[in-house]
N, C-alpha and C positions, 0 to 999 in steps of 0.2 A: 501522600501516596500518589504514585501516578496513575494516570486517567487517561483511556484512549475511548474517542467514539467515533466510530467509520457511519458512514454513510455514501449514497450515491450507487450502491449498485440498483441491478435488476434481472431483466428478460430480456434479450436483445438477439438480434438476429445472426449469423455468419457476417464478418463486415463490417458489422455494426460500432457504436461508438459509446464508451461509456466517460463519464468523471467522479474519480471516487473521493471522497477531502474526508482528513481526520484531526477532528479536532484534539489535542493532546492538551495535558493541566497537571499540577503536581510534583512540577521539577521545570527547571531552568531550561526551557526548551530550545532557544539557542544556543544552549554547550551544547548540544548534542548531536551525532550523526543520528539521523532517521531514515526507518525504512519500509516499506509495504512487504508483508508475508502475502502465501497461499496457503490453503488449505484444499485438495480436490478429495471427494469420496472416497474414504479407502487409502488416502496418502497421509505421506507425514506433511507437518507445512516446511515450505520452502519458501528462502528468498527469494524474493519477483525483482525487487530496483531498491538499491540506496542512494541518499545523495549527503552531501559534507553540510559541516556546520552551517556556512555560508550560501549553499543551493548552487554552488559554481561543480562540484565535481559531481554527476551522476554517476552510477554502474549500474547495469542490468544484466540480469541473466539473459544468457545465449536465446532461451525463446522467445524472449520478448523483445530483443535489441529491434529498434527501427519501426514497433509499433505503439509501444509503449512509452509515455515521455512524465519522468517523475520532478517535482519542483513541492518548494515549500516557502510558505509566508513565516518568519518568525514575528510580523508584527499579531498576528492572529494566531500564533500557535498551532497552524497549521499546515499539514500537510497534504502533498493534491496527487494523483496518480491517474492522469491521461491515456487512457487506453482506446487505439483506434484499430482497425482492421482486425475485432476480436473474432477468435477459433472457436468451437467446442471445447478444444482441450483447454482452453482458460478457466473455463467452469471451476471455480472453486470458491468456500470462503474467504473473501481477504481483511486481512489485520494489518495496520500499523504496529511500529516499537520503535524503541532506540536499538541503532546498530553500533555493536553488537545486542545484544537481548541480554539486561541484567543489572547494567547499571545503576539503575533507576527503581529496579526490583522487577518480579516477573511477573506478574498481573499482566493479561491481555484484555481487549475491547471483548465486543458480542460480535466483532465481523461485519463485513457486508456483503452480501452471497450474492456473486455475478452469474448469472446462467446464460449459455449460448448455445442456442437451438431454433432450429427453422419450423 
């Protein structure tokens, strides 16, 4: 069964700098594209960044392009998601998966809840 555990968020200022790593277990973690979700208050979750099997092709979404930098270890079965020059509006829970979400089956982690406020 697969296994996701995030870790790394917090409290952080406008600006400010975070690193999130998730460790993944449960399934062949190099066949797989992975990718970091959101969750904000009140929202559905969305994709934040994916990156290919290999960690050579990233994509991000539009709000995050140019602050956000995603990379993953398949020696460690993990995945790492660099976020600098963070908003308010990032605030949300974030979750790891396999992209697309299913594969592997749909169980998700507990999150790691970023907050950004002055």
């Amino acid at each position: 069964q697969a296994r996701f555990v995030e870790s790394g968020g917090g409290l952080v200022q406008p600006g400010g700098s975070l690193r999130l790593s998730c460790v993944a277990s449960g399934f062949p973690f190099r066949s797989y594209a992975m990718a970091w979700y959101r969750q904000g208050p009140g929202r559905e979750r969305d994709l934040v960044a994916q990156i290919s099997l290999g960690g050579t092709v990233p994509v991000y979404t539009e709000a995050v392009k140019g602050r956000f930098t995603i990379s993953r270890d398949n020696d460690k079965n993990t995945v790492y998601l660099q976020m600098d020059a963070l908003k308010p509006e990032d605030t949300s829970v974030y979750y790891c998966n396999t992209h697309p979400v299913g594969p592997v089956g749909y169980d998700w982690g507990q999150g790691t809840q970023v907050t950004v406020d002055s």
